[in-house]
C-alpha positions, 0 to 999 in steps of 0.5 A: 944836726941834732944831738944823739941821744942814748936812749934806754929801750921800754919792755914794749921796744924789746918785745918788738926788737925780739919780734923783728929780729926773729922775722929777718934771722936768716936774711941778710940785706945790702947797698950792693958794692961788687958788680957780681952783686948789682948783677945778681939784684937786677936778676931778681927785678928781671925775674918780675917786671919782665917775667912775672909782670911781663912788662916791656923795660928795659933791665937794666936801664939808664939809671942803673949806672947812676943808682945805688942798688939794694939787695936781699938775699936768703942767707942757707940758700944763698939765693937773691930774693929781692931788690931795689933801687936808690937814685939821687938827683944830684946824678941826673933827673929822676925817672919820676921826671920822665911823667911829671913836672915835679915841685921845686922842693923835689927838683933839689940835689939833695932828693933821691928816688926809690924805684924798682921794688921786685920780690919774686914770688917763688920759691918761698923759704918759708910762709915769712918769706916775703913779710921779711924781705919786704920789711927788711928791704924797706928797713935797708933804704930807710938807713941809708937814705938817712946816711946819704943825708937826702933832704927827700925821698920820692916814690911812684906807686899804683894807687892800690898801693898808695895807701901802704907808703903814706902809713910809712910816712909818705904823702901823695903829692896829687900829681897822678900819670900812666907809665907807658913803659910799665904797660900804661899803669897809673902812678900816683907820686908820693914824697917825704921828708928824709928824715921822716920816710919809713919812719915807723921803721926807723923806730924799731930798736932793731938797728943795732943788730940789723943784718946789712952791709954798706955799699961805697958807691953806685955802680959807675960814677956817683960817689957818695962823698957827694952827697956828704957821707963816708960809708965803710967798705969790707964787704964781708965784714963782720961788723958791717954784717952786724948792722951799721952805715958808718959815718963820717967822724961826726955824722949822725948814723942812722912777687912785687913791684912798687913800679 
């Protein structure tokens, strides 16, 4: 593990921790803790796959109980305006595995998936509405798949997509199946090097002050000590609100749907 560097912001960073910064003021995003929480984010994906998508899956399903679950939420509203989920192989297979016969390098205990991407398309707050949530959802997994230490990051997108995640850092593996549970769509599947996924996000000096909270564990039986990390707990904590994962002593920090 490499050394943590200090590094001094160029003027180009600040305007861009400005501009970001302003875009997610009045969002706040976390790895949810409490089951009110899980409960309130797999609204939000019911709400889409089975409301607007009118897809036949069930919410929630099997991999929730093995799941971290993300969740955005407009702060004046109080309203849960997004969500998302992260599942480690360590857990089980991946939902990936139910379509295809992934790669050695993505069968390790160290992969995890992220799935369940759902924004609901109204009510909007305001016209940055779903720029913001999808930028700060993407933000909060990007960290935490970092903190969790995955080797690799897996993702299954539509093919009109695809091209959104490889700008992220993503890079289709060839291996494309319908999903007969999400209406027979056809995935492409895409992976990444954790340490790279999302990683024109990772460099954006927003990281200080991003507005997210630290979720302990999963809903029921994955701990993340298992995975090698110790996340701070207090949910309504100030500092956690404030934007930081924390590590263990001597650990470095750092109306859609995907499928």
């Amino acid at each position: 593990m490499e050394n943590i560097r200090q590094i001094v912001p160029r003027e180009t960073d600040r305007n861009q921790s400005s501009i970001f910064r302003e875009l997610l003021h009045g969002h706040r995003f976390s790895v949810c803790e409490e089951p009110a929480d899980v409960v309130r984010a797999i609204d939000v994906r019911r709400q889409v796959y089975r409301g607007v998508c009118g897809y036949d899956v069930p919410v929630p399903d099997e991999y929730d109980k093995r799941s971290w679950v993300l969740l955005a939420e407009h702060v004046r509203s109080g309203r849960a305006v997004g969500s998302m989920r992260v599942t480690p192989r360590s857990a089980g297979h991946l939902e990936a595995e139910e379509y295809f016969r992934l790669p050695a390098l993505l069968r390790a205990t160290g992969v995890v998936e992220v799935t369940r991407f759902a924004i609901p398309p109204e009510p909007r707050p305001s016209s940055r509405f779903f720029p913001a949530v999808a930028l700060g959802l993407y933000k909060l997994v990007c960290q935490f798949t970092r903190q969790l230490r995955a080797s690799h990051v897996v993702i299954c997108s539509k093919p009109e997509r695809s091209f959104a995640y490889q700008r992220l850092g993503f890079a289709p593996t060839g291996l494309t199946a319908c999903y007969t549970k999400l209406a027979n769509a056809e995935h492409e599947l895409l992976s990444s090097i954790a340490r790279i996924a999302f990683g024109s996000l990772s460099s954006r000096p927003i990281i200080p002050r991003f507005p997210f909270r630290a979720a302990s564990r999963p809903l029921v039986s994955v701990s993340p000590r298992s995975l090698g990390v110790s996340l701070s707990r207090g949910r309504h904590s100030h500092a956690c609100a404030a934007g930081v994962l924390r590590p263990r002593r001597g650990m470095r920090a750092r109306g859609r749907t995907t499928r």
